[in-house]
C-alpha positions as CSV (number, residue, x, y, z in Angstrom):
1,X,3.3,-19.9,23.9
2,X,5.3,-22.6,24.9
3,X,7.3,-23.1,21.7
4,X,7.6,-19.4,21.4
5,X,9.5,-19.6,24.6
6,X,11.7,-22.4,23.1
7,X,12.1,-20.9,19.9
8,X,13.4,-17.2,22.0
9,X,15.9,-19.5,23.9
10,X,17.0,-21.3,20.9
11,X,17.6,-17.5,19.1
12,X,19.2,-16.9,22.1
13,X,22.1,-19.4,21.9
14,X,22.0,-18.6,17.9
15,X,23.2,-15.0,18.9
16,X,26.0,-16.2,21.4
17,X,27.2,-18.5,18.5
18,X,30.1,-16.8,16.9
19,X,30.1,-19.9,13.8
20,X,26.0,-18.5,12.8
21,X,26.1,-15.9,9.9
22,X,23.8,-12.8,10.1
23,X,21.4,-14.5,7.6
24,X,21.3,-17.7,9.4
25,X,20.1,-15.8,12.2
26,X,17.6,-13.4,10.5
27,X,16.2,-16.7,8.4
28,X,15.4,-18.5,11.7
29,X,13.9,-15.2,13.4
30,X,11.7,-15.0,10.4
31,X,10.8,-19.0,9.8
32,X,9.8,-19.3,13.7
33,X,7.5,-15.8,13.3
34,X,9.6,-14.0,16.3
35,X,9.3,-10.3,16.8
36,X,12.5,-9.1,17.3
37,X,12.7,-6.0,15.1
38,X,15.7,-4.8,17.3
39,X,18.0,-7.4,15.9
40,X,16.7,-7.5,12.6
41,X,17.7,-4.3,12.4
42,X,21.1,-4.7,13.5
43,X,21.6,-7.8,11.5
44,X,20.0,-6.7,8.7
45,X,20.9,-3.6,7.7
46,X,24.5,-4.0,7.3
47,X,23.4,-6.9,4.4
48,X,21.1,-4.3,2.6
49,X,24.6,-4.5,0.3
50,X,25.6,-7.1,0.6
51,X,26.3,-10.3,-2.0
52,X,23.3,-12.3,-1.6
53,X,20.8,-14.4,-3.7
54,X,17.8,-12.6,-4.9
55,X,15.3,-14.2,-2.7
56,X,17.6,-13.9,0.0
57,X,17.9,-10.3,-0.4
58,X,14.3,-9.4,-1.1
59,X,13.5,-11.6,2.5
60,X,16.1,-9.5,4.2
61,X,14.8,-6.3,3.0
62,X,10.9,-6.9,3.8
63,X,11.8,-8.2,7.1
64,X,14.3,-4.6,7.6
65,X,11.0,-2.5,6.8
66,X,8.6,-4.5,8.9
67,X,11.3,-4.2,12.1
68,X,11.5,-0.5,11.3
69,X,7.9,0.1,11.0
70,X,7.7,-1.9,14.6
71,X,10.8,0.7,15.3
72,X,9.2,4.1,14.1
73,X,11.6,4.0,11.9
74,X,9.7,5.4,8.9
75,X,12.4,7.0,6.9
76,X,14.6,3.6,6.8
77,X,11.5,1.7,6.2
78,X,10.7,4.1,3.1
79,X,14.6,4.1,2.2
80,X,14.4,0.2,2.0
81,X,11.4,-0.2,0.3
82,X,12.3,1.8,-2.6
83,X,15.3,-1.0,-3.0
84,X,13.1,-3.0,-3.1
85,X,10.8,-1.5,-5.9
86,X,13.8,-0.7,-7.9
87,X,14.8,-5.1,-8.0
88,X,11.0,-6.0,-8.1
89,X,9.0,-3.2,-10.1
90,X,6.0,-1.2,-8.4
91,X,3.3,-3.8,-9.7
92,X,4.9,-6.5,-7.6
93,X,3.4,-8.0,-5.0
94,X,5.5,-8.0,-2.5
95,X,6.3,-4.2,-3.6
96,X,2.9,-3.6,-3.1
97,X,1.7,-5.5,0.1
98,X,5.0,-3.5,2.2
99,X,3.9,-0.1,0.4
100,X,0.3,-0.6,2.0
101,X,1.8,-1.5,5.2
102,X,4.0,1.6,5.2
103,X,0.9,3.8,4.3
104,X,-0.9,2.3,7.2
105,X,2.0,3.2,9.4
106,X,2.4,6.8,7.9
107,X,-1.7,7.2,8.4
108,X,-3.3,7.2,5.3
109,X,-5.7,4.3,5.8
110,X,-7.5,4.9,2.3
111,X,-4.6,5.0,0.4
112,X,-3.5,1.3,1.7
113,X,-7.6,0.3,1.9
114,X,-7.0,1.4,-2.3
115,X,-4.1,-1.0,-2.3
116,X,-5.6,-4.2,-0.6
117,X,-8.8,-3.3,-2.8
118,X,-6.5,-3.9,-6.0
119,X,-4.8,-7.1,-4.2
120,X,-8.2,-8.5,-4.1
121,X,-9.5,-7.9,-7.3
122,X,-6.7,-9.7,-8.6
123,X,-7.2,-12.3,-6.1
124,X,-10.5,-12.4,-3.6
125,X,-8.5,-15.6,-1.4
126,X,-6.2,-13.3,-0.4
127,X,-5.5,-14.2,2.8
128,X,-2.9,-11.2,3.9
129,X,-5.4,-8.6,2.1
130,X,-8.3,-9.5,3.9
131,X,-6.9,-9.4,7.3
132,X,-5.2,-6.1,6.8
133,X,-8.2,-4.9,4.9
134,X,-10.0,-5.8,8.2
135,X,-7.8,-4.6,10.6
136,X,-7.8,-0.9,9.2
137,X,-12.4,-1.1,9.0
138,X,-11.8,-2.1,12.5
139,X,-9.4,0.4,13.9
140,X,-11.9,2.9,12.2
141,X,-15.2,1.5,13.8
142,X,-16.7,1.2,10.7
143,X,-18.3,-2.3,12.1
144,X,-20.5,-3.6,9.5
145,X,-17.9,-3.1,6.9
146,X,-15.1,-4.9,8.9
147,X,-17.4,-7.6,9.6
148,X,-18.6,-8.3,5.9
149,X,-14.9,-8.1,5.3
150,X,-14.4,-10.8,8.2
151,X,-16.9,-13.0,6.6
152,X,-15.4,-12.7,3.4
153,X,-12.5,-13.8,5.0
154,X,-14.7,-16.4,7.4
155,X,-16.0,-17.8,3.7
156,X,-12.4,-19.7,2.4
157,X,-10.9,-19.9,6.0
158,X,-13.7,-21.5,7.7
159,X,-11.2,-23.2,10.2
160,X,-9.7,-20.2,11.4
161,X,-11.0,-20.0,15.2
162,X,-9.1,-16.8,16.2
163,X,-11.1,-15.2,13.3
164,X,-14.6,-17.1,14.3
165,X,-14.1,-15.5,17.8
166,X,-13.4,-12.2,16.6
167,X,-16.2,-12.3,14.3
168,X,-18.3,-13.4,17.8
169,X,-17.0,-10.1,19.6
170,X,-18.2,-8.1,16.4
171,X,-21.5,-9.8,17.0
172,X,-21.7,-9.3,20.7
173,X,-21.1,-5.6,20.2
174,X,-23.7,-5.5,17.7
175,X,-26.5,-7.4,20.0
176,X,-26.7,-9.9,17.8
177,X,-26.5,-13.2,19.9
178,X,-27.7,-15.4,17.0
179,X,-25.1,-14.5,14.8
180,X,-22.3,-14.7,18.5
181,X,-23.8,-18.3,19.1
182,X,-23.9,-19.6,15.5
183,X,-19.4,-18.5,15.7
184,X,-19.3,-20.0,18.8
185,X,-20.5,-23.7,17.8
186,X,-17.8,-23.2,15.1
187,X,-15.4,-22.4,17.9
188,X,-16.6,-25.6,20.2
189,X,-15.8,-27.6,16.9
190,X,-11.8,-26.6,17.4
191,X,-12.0,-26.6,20.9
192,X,-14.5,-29.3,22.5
193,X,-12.2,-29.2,25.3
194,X,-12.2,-25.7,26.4
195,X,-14.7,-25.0,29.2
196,X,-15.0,-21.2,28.6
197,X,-15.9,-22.1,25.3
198,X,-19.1,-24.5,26.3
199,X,-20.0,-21.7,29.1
200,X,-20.1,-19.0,26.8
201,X,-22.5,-20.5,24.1
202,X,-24.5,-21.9,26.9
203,X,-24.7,-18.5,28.4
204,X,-25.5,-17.3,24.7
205,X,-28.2,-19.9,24.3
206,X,-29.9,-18.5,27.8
207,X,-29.6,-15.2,26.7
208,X,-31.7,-16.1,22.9
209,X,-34.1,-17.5,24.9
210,X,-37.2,-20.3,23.7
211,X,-36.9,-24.1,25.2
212,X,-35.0,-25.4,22.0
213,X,-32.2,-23.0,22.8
214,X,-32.5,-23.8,27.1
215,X,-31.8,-26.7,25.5
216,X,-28.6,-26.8,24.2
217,X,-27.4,-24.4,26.9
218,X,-27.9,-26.9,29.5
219,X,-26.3,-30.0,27.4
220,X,-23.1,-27.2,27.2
221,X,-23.0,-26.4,30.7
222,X,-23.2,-30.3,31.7
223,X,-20.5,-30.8,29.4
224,X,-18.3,-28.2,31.1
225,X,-19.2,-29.8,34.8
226,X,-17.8,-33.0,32.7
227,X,-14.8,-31.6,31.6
228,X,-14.0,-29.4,35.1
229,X,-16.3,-30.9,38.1
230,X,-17.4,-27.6,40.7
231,X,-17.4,-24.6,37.7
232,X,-18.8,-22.3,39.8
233,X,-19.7,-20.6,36.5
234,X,-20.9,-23.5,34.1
235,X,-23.7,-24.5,37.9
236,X,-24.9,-20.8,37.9
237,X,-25.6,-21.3,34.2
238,X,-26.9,-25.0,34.5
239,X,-29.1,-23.3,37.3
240,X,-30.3,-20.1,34.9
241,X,-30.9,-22.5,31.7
242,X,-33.3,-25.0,33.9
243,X,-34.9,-22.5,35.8
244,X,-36.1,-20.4,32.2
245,X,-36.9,-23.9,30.9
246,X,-39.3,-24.4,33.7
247,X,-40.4,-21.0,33.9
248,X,-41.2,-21.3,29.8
249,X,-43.4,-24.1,30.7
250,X,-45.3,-22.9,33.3
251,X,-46.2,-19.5,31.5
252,X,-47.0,-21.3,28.6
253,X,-49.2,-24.1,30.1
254,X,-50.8,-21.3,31.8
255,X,-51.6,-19.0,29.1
256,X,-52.9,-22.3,27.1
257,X,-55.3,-22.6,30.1
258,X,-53.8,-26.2,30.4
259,X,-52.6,-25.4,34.4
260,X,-50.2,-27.6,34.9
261,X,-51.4,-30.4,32.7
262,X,-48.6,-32.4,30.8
263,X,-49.3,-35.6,28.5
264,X,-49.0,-37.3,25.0
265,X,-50.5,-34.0,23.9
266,X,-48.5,-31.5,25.6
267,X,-44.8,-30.1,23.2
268,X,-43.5,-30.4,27.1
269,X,-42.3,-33.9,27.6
270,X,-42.7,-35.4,31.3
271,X,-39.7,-37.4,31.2
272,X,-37.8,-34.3,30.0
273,X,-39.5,-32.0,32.9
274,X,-38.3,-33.9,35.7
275,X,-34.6,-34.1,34.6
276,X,-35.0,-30.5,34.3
277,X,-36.0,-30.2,37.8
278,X,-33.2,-32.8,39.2
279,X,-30.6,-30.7,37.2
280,X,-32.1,-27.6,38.7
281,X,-31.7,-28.9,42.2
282,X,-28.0,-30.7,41.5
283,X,-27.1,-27.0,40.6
284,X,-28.3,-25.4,43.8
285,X,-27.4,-27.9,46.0
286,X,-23.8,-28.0,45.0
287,X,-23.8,-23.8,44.7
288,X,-24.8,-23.8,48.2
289,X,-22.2,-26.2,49.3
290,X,-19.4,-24.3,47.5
291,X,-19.8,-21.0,49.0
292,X,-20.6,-22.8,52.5
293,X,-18.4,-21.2,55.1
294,X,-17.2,-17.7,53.1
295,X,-18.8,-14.1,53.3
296,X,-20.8,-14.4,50.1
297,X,-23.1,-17.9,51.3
298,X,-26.0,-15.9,53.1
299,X,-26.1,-14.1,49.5
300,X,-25.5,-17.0,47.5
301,X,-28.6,-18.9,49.2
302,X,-30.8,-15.6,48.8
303,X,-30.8,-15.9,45.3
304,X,-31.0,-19.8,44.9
305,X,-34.1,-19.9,47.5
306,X,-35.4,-17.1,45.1
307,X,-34.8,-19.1,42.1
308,X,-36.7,-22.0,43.9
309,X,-40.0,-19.7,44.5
């Protein structure tokens, strides 16, 4: 975000700059990934003629039809893109990926679906096919297709974490929280800092339930009270993950007709208990203490005396 900003200001002073050429200006828009299809369009289209290098013309045209496509501007962007076929030929890529985009924009999903199909027979690591590809399954809710095309993708990209959480969202909406927790611990890899991150697969681990997976939600929510001390959110989960660990135990050791026997012999450790119940009480002590003095501590205690019971 921040070196979008920069980048914006820096276009800004390129545009006041008498000495900067049309192309300079265009090349820097488009090496620093801006969206400003307004200027492109008014830089670019006047060097649609214009003397250039081959590559320098071709870059100039695909960036004019993306900026009109952003512009509603389908009759320039089809205007352009037939330049562009006429220097390249129709089985060009570049001819091809911007006639799929235009398709998309005109409505005709299976026509471009077709196209992207074709890219990735030729070439199944194609990044730019795959994502469009997905993004048109998605738009159309037809889930399971768009997330076997997001694994696909998921498959050579496995470092992408924007894709990992969408492929998490797909999961969530599908109920499956096995599949959302397994994206999230590839998340936490590119983001062991991010406390939203450490809530949400503890939350997730909660949710999946069984005293492996209580678990690992409560070594996640400690690590988010170790990266930001007081998350109200990360103690109400720390709180939720020990109190199903203990209840586990209990209903377990009951049904075994061990009552509340524990030793050598028992799968529930002693040692391991115990911290569970300290954790359990840090939790509530410190819930209670934050929410001492405002309108929502007579509720707040209600619940965590409940839990306690």
């Amino acid at each position: 975000m921040a070196s979008t900003t920069i980048a914006k200001m820096d276009l800004d002073a390129l545009l006041k700059d008498s000495s900067k050429s049309p192309l300079t200006i265009l090349e820097y828009i488009h090496d620093h990934k801006l969206h400003e299809p307004a200027i492109v369009l008014k830089l670019g289209i006047p060097l649609r003629k214009a003397n250039l290098a081959p590559s320098q013309l071709l870059s100039v045209l695909e960036q004019i039809i993306i900026a009109a496509l952003h512009q509603k501007k389908i009759e320039l962007a089809s205007e352009t893109l037939t330049q562009i076929k006429a220097s390249t030929g129709a089985n060009s890529l570049r001819y091809r990926k911007l006639l799929a985009l235009c398709l998309e924009s005109a409505g005709d999903f299976e026509a471009s679906l077709g196209i992207y199909n074709d890219m990735l027979s030729d070439n199944k690591s194609n990044v730019y096919a795959l994502k469009r590809k997905y993004a048109i399954l998605r738009s159309q809710l037809k889930d399971l297709e768009a997330r076997e095309c997001l694994n696909d993708y998921l498959e050579q990209n496995a470092s992408d974490a924007p894709a990992w959480v969408e492929m998490a969202k797909s999961c969530f909406e599908q109920g499956d929280y096995k599949g959302a927790a397994f994206c999230y611990e590839e998340i936490v890899l590119s983001s062991p800092m991010d406390t939203g991150v450490h809530c949400t697969l503890g939350e997730l681990y909660v949710t999946i339930g069984g005293k492996d997976n209580y678990v690992l939600a409560r070594k996640h929510f400690a690590q988010c009270l170790e990266l930001e001390k007081g998350c109200i959110r990360a103690m109400f989960g720390l709180v939720s993950a020990t109190e199903s660990y203990l209840d586990l135990m209990e209903c377990q050791l009951s049904s075994s007709g061990s009552g509340k026997k524990r030793g050598k012999d028992s799968c529930w450790d002693e040692q391991d208990v115990e911290l569970v119940r300290d954790l359990k009480a840090y939790g509530v002590e410190h819930l209670i203490k934050s929410y001492k003095g405002t309108n929502m501590s007579g509720l707040v205690e209600t619940i965590l005396s409940n839990s306690e019971n």
